[in-house]
mmCIF file as Biopython writes it, N, C-alpha, C and O atoms, coordinates in Angstrom:
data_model
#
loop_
_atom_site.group_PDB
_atom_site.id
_atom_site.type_symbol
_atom_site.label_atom_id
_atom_site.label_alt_id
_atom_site.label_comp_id
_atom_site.label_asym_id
_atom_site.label_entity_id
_atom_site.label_seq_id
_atom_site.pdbx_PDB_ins_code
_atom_site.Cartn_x
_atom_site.Cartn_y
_atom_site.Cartn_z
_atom_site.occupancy
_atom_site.B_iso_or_equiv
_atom_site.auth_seq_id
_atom_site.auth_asym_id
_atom_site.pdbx_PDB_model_num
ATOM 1   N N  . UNK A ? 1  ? -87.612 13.742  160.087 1.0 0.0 1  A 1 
ATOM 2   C CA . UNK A ? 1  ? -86.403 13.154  159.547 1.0 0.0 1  A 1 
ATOM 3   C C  . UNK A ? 1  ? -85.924 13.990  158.370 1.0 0.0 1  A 1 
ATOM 4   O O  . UNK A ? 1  ? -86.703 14.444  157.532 1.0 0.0 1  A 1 
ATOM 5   N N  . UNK A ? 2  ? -84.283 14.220  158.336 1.0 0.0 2  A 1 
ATOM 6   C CA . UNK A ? 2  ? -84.440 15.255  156.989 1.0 0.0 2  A 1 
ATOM 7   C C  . UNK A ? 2  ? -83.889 14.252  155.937 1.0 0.0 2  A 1 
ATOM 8   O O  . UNK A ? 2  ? -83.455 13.108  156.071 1.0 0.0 2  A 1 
ATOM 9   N N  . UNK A ? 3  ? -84.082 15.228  154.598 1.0 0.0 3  A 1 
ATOM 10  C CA . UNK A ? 3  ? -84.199 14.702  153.733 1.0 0.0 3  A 1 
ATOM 11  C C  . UNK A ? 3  ? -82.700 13.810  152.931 1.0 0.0 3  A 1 
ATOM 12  O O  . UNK A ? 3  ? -81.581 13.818  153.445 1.0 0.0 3  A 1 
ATOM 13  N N  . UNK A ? 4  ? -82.958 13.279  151.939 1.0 0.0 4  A 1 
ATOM 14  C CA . UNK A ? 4  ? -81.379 12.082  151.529 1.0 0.0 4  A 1 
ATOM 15  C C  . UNK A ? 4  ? -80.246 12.816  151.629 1.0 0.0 4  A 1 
ATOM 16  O O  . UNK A ? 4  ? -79.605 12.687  152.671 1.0 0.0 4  A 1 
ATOM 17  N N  . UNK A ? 5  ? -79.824 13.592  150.755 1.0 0.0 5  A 1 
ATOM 18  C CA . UNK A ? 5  ? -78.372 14.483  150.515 1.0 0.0 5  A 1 
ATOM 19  C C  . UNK A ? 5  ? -78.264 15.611  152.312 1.0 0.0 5  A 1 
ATOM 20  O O  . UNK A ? 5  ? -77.184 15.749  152.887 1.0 0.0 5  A 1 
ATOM 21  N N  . UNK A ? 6  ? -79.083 16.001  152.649 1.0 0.0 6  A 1 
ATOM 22  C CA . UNK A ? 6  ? -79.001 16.678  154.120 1.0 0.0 6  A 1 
ATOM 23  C C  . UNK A ? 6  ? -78.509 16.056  154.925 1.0 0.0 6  A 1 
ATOM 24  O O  . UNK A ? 6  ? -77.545 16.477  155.564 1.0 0.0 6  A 1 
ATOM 25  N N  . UNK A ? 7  ? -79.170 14.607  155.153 1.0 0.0 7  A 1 
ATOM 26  C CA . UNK A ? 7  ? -78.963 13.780  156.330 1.0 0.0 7  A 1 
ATOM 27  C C  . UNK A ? 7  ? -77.437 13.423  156.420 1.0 0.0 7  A 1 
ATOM 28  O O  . UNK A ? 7  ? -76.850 13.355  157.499 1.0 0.0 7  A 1 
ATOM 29  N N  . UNK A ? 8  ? -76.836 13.201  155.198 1.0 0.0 8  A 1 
ATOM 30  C CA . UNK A ? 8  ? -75.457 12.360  155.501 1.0 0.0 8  A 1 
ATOM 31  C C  . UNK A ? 8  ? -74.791 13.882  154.856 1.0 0.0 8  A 1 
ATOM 32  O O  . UNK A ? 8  ? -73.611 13.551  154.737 1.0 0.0 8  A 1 
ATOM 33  N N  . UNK A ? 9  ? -74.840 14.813  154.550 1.0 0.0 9  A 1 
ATOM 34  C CA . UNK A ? 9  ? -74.089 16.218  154.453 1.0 0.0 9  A 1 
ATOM 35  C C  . UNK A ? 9  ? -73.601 17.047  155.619 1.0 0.0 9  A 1 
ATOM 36  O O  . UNK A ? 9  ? -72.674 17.841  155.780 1.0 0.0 9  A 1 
ATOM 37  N N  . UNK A ? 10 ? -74.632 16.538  156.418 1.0 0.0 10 A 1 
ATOM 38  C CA . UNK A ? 10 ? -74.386 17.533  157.615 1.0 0.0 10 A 1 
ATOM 39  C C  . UNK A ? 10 ? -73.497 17.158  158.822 1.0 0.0 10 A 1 
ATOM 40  O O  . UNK A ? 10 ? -73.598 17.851  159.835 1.0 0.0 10 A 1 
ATOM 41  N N  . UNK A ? 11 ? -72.394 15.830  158.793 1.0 0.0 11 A 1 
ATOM 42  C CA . UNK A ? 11 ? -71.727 15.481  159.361 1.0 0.0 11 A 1 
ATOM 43  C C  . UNK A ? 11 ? -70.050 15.807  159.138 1.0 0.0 11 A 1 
ATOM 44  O O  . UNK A ? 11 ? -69.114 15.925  159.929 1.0 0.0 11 A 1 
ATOM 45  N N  . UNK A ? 12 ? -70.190 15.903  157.411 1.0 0.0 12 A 1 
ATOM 46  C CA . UNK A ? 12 ? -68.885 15.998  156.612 1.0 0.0 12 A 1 
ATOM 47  C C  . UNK A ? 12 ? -68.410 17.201  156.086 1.0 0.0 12 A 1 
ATOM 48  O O  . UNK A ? 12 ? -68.915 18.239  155.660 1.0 0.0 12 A 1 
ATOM 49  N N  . UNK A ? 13 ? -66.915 16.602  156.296 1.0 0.0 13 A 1 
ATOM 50  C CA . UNK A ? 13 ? -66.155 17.952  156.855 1.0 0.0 13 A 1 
ATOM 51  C C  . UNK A ? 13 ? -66.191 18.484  155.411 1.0 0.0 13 A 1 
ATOM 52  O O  . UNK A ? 13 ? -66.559 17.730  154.510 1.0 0.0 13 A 1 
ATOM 53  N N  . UNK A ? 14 ? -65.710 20.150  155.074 1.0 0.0 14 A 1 
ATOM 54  C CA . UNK A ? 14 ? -65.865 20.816  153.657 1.0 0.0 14 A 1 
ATOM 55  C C  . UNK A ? 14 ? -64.836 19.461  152.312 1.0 0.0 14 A 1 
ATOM 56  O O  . UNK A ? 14 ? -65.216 19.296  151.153 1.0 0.0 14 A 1 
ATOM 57  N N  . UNK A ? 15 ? -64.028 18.983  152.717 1.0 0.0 15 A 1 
ATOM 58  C CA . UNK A ? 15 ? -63.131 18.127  151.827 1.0 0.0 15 A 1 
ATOM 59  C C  . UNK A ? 15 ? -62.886 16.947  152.151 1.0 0.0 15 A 1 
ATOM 60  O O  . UNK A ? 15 ? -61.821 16.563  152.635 1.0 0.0 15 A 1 
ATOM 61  N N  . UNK A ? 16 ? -64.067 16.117  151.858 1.0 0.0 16 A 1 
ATOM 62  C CA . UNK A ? 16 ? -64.384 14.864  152.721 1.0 0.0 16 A 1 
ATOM 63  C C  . UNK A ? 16 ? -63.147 13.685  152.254 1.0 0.0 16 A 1 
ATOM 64  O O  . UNK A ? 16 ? -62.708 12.920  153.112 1.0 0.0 16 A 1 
ATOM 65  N N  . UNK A ? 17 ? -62.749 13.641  151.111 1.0 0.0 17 A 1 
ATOM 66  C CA . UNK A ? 17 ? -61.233 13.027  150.226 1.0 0.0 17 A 1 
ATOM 67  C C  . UNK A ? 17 ? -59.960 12.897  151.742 1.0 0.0 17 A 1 
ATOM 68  O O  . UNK A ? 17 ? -59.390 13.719  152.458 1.0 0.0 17 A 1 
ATOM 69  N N  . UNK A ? 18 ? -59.977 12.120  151.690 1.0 0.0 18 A 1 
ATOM 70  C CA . UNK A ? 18 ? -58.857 11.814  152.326 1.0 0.0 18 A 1 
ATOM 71  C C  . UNK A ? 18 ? -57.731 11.140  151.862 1.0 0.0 18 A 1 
ATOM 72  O O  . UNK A ? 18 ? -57.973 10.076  151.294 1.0 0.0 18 A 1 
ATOM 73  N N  . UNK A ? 19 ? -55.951 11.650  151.998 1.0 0.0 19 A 1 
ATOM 74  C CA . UNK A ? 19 ? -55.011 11.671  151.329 1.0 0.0 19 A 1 
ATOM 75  C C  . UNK A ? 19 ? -54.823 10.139  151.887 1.0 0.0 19 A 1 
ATOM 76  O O  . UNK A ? 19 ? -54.923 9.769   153.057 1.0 0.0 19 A 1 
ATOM 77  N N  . UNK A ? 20 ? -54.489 9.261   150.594 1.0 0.0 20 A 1 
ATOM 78  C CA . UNK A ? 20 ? -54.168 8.069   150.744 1.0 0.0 20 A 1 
ATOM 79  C C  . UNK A ? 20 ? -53.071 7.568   151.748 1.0 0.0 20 A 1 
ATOM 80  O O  . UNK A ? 20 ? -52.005 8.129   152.003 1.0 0.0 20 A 1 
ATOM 81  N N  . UNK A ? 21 ? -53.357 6.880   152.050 1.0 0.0 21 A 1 
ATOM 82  C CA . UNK A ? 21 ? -52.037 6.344   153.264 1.0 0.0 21 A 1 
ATOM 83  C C  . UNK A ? 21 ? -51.577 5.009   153.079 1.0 0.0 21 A 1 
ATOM 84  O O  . UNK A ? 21 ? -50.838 4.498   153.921 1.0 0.0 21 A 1 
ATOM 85  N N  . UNK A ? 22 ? -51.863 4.525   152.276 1.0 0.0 22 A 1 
ATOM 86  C CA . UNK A ? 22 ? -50.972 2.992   151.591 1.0 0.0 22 A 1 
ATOM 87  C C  . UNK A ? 22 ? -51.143 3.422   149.795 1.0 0.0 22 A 1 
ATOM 88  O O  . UNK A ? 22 ? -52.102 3.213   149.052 1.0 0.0 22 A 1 
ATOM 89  N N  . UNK A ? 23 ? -49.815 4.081   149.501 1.0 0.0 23 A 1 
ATOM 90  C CA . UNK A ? 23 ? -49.431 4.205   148.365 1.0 0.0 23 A 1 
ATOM 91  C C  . UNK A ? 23 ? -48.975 2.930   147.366 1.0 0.0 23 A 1 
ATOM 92  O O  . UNK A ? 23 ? -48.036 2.168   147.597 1.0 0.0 23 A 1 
ATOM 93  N N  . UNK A ? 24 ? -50.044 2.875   145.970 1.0 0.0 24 A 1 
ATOM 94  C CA . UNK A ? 24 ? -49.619 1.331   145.526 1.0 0.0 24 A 1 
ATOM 95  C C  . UNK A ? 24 ? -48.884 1.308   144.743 1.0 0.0 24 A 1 
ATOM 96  O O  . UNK A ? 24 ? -48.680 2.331   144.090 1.0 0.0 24 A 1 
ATOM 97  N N  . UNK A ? 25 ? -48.115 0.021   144.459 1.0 0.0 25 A 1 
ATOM 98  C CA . UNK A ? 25 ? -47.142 -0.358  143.513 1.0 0.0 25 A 1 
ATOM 99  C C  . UNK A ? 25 ? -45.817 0.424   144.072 1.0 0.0 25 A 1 
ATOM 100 O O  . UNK A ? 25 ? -45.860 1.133   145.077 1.0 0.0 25 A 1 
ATOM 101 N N  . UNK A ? 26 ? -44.794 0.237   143.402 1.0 0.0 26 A 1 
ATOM 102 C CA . UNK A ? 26 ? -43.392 1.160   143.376 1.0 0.0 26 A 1 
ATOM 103 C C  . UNK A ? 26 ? -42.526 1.607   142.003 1.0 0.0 26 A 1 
ATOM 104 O O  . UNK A ? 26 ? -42.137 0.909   141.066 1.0 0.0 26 A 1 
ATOM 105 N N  . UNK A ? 27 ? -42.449 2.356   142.135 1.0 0.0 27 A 1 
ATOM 106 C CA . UNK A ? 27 ? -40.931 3.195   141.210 1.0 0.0 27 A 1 
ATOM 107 C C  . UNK A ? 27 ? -39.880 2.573   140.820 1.0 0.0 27 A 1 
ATOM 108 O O  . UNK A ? 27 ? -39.728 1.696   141.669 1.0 0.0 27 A 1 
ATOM 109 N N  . UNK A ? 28 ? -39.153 2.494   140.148 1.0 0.0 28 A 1 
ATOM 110 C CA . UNK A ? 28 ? -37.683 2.211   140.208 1.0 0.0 28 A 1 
ATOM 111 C C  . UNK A ? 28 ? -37.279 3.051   141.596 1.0 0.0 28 A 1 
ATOM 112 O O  . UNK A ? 28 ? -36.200 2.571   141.944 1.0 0.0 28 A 1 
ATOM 113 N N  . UNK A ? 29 ? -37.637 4.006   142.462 1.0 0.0 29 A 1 
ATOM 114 C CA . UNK A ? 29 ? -37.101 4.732   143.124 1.0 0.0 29 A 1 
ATOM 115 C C  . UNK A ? 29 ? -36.934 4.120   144.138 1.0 0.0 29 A 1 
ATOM 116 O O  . UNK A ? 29 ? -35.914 4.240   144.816 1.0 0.0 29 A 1 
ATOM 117 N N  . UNK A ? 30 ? -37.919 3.340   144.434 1.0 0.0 30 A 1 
ATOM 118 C CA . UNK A ? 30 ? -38.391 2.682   145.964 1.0 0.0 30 A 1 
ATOM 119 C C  . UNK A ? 30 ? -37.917 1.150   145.420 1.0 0.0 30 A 1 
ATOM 120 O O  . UNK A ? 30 ? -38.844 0.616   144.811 1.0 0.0 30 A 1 
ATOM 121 N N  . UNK A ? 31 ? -37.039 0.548   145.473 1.0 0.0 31 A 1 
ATOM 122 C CA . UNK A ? 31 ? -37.138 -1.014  145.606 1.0 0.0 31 A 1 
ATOM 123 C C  . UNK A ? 31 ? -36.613 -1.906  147.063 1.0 0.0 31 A 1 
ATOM 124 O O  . UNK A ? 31 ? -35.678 -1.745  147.847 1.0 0.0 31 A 1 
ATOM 125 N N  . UNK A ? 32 ? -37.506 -2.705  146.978 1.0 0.0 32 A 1 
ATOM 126 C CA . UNK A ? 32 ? -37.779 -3.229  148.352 1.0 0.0 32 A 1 
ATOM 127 C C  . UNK A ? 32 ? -35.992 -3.541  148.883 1.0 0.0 32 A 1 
ATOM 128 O O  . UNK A ? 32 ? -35.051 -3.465  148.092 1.0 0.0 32 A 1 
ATOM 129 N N  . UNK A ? 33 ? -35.855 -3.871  150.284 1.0 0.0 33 A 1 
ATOM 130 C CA . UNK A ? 33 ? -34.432 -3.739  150.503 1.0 0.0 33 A 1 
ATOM 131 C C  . UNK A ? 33 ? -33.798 -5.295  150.412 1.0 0.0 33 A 1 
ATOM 132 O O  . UNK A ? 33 ? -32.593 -5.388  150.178 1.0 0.0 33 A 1 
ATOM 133 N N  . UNK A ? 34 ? -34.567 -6.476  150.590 1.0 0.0 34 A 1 
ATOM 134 C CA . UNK A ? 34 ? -34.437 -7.577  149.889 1.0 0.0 34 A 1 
ATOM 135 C C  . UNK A ? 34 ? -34.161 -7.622  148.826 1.0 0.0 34 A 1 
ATOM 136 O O  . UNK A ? 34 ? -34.004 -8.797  148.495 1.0 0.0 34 A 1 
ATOM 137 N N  . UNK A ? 35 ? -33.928 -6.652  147.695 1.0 0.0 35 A 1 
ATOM 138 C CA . UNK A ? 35 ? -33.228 -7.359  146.277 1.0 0.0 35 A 1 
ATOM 139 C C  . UNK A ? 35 ? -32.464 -8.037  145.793 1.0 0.0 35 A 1 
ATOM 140 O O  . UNK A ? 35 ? -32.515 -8.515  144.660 1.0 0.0 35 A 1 
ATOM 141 N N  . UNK A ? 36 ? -31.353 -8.218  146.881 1.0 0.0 36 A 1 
ATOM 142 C CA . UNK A ? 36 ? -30.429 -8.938  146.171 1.0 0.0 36 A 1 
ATOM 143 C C  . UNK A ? 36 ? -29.831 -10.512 146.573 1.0 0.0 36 A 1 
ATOM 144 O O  . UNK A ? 36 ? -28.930 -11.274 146.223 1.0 0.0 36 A 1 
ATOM 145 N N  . UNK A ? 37 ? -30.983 -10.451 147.566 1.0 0.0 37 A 1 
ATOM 146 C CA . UNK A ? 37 ? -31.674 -11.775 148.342 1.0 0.0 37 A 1 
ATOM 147 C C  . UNK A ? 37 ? -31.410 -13.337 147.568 1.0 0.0 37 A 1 
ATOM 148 O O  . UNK A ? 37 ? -30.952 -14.342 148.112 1.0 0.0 37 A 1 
ATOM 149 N N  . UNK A ? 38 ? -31.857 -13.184 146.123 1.0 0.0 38 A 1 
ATOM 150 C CA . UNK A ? 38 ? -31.837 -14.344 145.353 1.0 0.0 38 A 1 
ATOM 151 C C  . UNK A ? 38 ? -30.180 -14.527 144.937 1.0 0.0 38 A 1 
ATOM 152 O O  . UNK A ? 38 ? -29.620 -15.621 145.003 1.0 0.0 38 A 1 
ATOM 153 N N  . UNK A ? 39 ? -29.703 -13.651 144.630 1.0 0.0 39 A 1 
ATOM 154 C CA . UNK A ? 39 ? -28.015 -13.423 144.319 1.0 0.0 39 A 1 
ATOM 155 C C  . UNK A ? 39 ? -27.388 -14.773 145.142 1.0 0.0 39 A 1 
ATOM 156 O O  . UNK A ? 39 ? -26.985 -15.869 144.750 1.0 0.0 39 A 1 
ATOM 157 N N  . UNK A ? 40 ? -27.524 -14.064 146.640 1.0 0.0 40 A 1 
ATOM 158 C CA . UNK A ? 40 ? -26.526 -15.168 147.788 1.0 0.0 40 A 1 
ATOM 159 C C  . UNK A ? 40 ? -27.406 -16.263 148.192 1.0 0.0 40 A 1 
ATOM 160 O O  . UNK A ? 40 ? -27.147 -17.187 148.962 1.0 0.0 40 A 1 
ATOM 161 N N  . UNK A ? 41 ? -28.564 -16.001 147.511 1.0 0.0 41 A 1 
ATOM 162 C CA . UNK A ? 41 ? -28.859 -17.357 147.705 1.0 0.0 41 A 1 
ATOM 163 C C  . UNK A ? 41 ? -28.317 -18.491 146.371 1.0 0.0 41 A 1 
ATOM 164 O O  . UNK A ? 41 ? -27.969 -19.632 146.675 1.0 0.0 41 A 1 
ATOM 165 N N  . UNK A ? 42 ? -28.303 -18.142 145.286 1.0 0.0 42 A 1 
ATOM 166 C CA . UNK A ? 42 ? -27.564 -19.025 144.122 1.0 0.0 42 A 1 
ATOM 167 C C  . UNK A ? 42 ? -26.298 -18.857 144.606 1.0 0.0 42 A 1 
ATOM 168 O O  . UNK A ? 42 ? -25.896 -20.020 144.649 1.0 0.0 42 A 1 
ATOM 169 N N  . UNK A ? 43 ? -25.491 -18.226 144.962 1.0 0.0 43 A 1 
ATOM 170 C CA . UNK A ? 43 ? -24.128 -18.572 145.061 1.0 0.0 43 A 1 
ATOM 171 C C  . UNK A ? 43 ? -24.062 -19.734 146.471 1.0 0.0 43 A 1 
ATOM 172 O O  . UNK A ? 43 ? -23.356 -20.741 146.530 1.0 0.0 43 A 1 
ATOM 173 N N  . UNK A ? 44 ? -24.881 -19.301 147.368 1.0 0.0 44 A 1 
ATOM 174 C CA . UNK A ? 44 ? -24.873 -20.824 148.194 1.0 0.0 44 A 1 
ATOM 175 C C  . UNK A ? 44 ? -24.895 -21.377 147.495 1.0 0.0 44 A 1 
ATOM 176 O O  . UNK A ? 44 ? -24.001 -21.312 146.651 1.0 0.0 44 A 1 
ATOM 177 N N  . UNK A ? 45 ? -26.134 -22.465 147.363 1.0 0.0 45 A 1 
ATOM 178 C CA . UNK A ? 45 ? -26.401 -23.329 146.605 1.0 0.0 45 A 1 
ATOM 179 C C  . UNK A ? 45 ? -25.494 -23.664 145.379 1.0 0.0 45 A 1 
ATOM 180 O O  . UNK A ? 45 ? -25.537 -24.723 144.752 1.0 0.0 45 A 1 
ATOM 181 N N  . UNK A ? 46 ? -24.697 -22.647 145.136 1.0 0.0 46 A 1 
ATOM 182 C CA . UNK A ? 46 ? -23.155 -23.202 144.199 1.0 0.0 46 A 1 
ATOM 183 C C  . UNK A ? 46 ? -22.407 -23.642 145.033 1.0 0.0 46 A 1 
ATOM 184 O O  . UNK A ? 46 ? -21.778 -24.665 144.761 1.0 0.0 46 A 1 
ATOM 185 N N  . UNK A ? 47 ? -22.294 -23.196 145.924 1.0 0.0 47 A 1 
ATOM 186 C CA . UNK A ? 47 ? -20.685 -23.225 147.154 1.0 0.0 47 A 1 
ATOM 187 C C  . UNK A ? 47 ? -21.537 -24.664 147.902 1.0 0.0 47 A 1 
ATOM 188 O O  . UNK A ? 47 ? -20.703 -25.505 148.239 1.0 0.0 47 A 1 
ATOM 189 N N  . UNK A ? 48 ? -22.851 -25.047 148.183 1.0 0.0 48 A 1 
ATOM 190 C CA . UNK A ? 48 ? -23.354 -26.479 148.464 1.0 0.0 48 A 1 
ATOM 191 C C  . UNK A ? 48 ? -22.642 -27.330 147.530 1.0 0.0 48 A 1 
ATOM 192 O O  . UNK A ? 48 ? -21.579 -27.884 147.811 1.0 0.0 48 A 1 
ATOM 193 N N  . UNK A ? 49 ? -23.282 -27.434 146.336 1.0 0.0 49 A 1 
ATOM 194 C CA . UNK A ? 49 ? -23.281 -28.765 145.146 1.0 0.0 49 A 1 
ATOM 195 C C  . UNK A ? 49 ? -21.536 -28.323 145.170 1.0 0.0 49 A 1 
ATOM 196 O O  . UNK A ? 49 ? -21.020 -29.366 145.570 1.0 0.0 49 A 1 
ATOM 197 N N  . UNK A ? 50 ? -20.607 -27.494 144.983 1.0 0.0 50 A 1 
ATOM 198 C CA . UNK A ? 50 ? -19.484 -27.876 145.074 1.0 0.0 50 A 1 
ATOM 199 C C  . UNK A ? 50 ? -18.535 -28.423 146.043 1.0 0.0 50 A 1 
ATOM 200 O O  . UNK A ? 50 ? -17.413 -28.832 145.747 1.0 0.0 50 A 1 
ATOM 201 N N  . UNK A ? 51 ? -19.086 -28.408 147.313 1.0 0.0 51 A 1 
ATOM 202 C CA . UNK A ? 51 ? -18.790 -29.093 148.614 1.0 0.0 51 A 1 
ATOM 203 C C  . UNK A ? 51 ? -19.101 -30.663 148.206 1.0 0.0 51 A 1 
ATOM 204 O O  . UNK A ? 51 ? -18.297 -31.596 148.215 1.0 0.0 51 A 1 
ATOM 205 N N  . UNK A ? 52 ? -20.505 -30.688 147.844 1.0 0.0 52 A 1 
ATOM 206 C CA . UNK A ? 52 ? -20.630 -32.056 148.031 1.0 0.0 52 A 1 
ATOM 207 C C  . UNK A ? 52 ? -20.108 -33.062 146.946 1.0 0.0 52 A 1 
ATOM 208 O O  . UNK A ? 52 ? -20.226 -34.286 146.986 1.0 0.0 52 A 1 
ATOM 209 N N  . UNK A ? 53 ? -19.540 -32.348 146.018 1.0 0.0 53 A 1 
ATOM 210 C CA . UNK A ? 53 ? -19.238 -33.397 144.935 1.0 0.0 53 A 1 
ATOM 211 C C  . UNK A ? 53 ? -17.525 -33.351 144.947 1.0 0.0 53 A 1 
ATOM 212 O O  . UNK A ? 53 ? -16.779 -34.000 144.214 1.0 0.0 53 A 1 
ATOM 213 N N  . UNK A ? 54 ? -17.140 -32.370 146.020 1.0 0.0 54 A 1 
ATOM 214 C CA . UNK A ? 54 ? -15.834 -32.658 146.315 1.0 0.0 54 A 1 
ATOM 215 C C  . UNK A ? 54 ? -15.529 -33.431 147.487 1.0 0.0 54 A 1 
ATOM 216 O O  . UNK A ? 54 ? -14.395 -33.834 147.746 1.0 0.0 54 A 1 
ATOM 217 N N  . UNK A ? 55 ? -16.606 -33.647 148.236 1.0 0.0 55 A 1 
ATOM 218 C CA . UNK A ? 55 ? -16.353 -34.707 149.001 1.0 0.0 55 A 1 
ATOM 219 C C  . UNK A ? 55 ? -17.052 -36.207 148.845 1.0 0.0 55 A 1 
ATOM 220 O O  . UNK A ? 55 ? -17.034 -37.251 149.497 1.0 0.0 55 A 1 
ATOM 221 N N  . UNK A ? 56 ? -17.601 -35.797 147.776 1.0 0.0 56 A 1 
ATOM 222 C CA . UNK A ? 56 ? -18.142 -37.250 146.974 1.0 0.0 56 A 1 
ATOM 223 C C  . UNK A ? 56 ? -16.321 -37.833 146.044 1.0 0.0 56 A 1 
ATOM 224 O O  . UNK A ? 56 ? -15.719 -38.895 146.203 1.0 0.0 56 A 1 
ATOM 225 N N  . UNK A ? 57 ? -16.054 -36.982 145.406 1.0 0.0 57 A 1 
ATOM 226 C CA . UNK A ? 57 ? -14.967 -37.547 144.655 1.0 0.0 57 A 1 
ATOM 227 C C  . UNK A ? 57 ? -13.165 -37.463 145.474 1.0 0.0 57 A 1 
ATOM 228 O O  . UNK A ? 57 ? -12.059 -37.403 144.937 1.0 0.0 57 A 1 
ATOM 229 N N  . UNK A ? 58 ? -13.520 -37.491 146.757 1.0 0.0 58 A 1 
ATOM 230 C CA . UNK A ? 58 ? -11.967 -37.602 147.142 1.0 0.0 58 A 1 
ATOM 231 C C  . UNK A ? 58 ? -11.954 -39.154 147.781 1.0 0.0 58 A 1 
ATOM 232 O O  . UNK A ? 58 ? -10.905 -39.636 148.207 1.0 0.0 58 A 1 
#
């Protein structure tokens, strides 16, 4: 049987590091394409409560 550092050396390639492939966090550069998601959603929810309280008060 060979010895500790031999045994698992002799499989791996000269630059065993492999370049990450799920890059974390984001930039200002990268923002997700949902941003402005919450925007039209408050202006619904304005254009709701003003529907309903104009057809509450006619």
């Amino acid at each position: 049987m060979a010895g500790g550092d031999d045994f698992y050396s002799r499989d791996r390639p000269d630059e065993p590091r492999l370049a990450e492939d799920r890059p974390r966090g984001h930039g200002p550069e990268q923002r997700p394409a949902t941003g402005h998601r919450h925007v039209w959603i408050w202006w619904l929810v304005l254009a709701a409560i003003i529907l309903i309280l104009f057809f509450i008060f006619i």
